[in-house]
C-alpha positions in Angstrom: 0.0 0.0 0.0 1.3 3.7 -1.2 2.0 5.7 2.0 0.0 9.1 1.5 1.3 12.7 2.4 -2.1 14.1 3.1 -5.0 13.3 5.6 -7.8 14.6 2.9 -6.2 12.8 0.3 -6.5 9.5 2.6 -10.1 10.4 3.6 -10.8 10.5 0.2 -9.2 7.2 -1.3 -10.6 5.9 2.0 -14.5 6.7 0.6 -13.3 5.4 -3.1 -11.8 2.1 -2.1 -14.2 1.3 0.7 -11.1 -0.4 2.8 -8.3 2.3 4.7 -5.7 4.7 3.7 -2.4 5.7 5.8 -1.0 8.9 5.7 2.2 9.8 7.2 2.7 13.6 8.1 6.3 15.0 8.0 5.3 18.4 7.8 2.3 20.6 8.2 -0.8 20.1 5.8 -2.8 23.7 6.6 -4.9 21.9 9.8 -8.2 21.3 9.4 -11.3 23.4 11.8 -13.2 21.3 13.2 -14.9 18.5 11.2 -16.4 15.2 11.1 -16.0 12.6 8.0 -17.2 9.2 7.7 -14.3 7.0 8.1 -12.8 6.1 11.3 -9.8 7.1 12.2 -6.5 5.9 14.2 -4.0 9.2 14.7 -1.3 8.0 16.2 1.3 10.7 17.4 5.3 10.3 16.8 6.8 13.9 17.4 3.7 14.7 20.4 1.9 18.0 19.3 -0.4 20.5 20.8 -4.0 19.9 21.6 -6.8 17.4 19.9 -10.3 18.7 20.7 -12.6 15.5 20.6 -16.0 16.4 21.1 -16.4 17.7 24.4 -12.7 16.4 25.3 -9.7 18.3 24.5 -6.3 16.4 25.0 -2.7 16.6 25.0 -1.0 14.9 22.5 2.6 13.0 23.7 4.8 11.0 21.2 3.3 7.7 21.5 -0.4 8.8 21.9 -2.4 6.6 20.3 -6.0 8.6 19.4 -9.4 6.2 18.5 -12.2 8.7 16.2 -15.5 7.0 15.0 -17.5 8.4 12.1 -19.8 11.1 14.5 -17.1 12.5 16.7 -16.5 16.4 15.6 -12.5 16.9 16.2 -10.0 19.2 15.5 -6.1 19.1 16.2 -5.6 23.2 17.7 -2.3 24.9 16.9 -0.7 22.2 15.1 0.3 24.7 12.7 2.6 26.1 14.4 4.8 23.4 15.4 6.8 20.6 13.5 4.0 17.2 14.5 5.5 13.8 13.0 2.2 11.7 12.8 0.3 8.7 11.6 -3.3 8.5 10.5 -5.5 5.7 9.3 -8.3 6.2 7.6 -11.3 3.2 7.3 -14.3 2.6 5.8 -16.8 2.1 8.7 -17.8 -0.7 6.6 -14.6 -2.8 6.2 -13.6 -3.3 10.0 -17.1 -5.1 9.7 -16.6 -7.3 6.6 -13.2 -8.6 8.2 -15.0 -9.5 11.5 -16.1 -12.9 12.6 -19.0 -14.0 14.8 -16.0 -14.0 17.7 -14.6 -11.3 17.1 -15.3 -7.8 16.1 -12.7 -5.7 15.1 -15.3 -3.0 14.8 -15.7 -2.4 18.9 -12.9 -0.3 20.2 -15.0 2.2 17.1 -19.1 1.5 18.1 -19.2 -0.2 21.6 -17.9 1.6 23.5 -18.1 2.1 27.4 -20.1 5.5 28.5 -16.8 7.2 30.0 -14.5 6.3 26.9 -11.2 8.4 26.8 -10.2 8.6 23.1 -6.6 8.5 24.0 -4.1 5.8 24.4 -0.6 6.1 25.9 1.3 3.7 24.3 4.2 2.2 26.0 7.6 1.7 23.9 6.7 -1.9 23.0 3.4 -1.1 22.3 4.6 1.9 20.3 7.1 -0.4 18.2 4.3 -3.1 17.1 1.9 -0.9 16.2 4.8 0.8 13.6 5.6 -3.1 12.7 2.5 -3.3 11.9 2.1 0.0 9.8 5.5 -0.9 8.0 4.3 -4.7 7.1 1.4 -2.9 5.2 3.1 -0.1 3.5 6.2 -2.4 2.6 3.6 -4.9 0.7 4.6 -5.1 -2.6 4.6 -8.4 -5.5 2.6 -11.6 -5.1 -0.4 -11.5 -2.9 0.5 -8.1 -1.4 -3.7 -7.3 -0.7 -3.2 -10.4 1.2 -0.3 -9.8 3.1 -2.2 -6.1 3.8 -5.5 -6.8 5.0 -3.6 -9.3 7.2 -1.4 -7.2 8.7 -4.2 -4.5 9.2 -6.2 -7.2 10.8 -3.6 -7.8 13.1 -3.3 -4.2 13.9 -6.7 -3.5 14.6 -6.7 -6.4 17.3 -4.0 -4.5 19.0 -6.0 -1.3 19.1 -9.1 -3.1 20.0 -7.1 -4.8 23.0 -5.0 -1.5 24.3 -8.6 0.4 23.8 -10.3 -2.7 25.8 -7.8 -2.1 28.7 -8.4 1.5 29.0 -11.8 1.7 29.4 -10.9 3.5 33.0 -11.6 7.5 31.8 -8.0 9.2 32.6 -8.4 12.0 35.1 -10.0 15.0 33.7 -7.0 17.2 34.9 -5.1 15.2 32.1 -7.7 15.9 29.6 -8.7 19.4 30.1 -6.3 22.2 30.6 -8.2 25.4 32.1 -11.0 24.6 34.3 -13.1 27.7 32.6 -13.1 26.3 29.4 -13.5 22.6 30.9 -17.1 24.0 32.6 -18.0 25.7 28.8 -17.6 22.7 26.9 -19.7 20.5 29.6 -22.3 23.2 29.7 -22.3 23.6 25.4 -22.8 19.9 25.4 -25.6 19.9 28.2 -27.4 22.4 26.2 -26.4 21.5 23.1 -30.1 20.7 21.9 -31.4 24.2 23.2 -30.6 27.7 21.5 -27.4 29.0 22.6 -26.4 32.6 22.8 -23.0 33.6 23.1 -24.3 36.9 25.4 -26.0 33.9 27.3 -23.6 31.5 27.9 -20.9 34.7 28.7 -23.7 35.4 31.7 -23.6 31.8 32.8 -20.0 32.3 33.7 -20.4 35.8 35.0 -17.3 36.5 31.7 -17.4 39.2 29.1 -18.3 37.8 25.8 -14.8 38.9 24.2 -13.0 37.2 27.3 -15.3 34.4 26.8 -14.5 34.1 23.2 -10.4 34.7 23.7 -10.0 31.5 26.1 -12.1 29.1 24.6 -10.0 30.1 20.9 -7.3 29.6 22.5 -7.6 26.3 24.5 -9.0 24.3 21.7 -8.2 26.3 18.5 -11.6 27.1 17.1 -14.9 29.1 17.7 -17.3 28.8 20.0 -20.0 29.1 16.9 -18.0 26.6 14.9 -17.6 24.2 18.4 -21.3 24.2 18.4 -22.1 23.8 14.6 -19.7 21.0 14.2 -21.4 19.2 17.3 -24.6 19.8 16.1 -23.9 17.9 12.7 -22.1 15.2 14.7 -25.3 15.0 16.5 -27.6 15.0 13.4 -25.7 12.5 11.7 -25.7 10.1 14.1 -29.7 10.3 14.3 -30.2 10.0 10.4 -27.7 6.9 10.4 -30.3 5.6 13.6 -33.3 6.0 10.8 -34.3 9.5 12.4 -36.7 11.8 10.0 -34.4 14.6 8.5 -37.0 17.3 10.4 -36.1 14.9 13.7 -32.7 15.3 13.4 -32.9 18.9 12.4 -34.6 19.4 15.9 -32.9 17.2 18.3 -29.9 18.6 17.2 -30.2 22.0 17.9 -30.7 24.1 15.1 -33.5 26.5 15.1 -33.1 27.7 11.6 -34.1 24.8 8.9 -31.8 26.3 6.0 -28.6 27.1 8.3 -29.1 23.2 9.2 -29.4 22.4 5.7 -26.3 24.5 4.2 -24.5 23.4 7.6 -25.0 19.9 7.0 -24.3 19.7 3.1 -21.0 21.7 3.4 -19.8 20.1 6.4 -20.8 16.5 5.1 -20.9 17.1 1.2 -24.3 15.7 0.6 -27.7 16.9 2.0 -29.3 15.5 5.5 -32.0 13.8 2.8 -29.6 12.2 0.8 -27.3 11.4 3.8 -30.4 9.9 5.3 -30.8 7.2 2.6 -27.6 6.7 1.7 -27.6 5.5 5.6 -30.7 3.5 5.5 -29.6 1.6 2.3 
């Protein structure tokens, strides 16, 4: 398997082939605001980083931090741009984890079951941290007879790693490790409380007794993005993930938030690149 150079490039080949992509980042791509897609994705940190705002949970990232994303989770990596960030990322069809599952097994879970308090980061250990890059090298070195083979073996093999070092974490770390000012901790438990409710930015600066431009300076600068775009991009994470449960399009436009049909709409299409309608069947079929 080709070794890609850019994570939309492996999102998209990822859609196309309906299997997985790798992309190894030596250098900055321009970072992406925060965003959902419908692959999974494995990030796996060699250099350590900023920040990685995961829904409502915004990490550190260490060299050696293994990070687990399923196909609703809004994320963002804040500030990356501004440092050198050696990483990883896998790409994969939500479908194919499936396909290579047994009745045993499924290589699907450390993705869709997950426990109620699941932390999306992993510290790997230095032998962890050197078979998961055996792993990543036996697929990228396939070449010659039977190389899809000796792929889809090898990516078998790694996601029964992840799904074992995601099955022994299911502890939550302690938020303090999580979440780095306490302030912007208490906004993004409060935006996700209310995230189904209309949300004013002069509303939620009362809640916290701030001033809206003090309000807006910290939460920028913890996780890297607007509030307005934090809530937009959880919103559609939201709606999403009731179309794909058979939700009406009008259900999910409600239970997610939005009190204005078209901003749902335009949200939705640009953020997703098809309409809420079409996303809706495309789900059901």
């Amino acid at each position: 398997m080709n070794e890609l150079y850019s994570c939309r490039e492996a999102i998209e080949q990822c859609a196309t082939a309906h299997t997985f992509a790798i992309a190894h980042l030596y250098k900055e791509e321009k970072t992406m605001d925060m965003h959902i897609h419908d692959c999974y994705e494995i990030y796996y940190s060699v250099s350590g980083g900023k920040q990685f705002l995961i829904d409502n949970k915004l990490y550190d990232i260490e060299p050696g931090n293994l990070f687990i994303i399923n196909q609703y989770e809004s994320h963002k990596i804040t500030q990356a741009d501004k440092m050198s960030h050696e990483r990883i990322v896998l790409s994969i069809h939500p479908e194919y984890p499936k396909r290579l599952s047994s009745t045993g097994t499924n290589l699907d879970a450390c993705f869709s079951a997950r426990p109620e308090a699941f932390c999306h980061r992993i510290a790997l250990n230095k032998e962890q941290q050197k078979r998961f890059l055996y792993y990543i090298n036996k697929i990228t070195g396939a070449e010659g007879y039977a190389c899809d083979i000796y792929e889809q073996t090898a990516f078998m093999e790694l996601l029964v790693l992840v799904n074992r070092l995601a099955l022994a974490c299911q502890m939550p770390e302690p938020s303090i490790n999580c979440v780095h000012n306490q302030q912007v901790d208490d906004i993004l438990a409060y935006l996700n409380l209310h995230i189904a409710f209309p949300i004013t930015l002069s509303q939620l600066a009362g809640e916290f007794f701030l001033s809206e431009s003090y309000l807006c300076r910290i939460f920028k600068s913890a996780t890297g993005t607007t509030i307005n775009k934090y809530i937009t991009a959880r919103r559609i994470s939201i709606a999403k993930a009731l179309l794909s449960d058979g939700c009406s399009v009008m259900d999910a436009y409600e239970k997610s938030g939005f009190t204005d049909y078209s901003t749902f709409f335009k949200a939705f299409t640009k953020a997703i690149g098809i309409s809420p309608k079409k996303y809706a069947q495309c789900s059901v079929s």
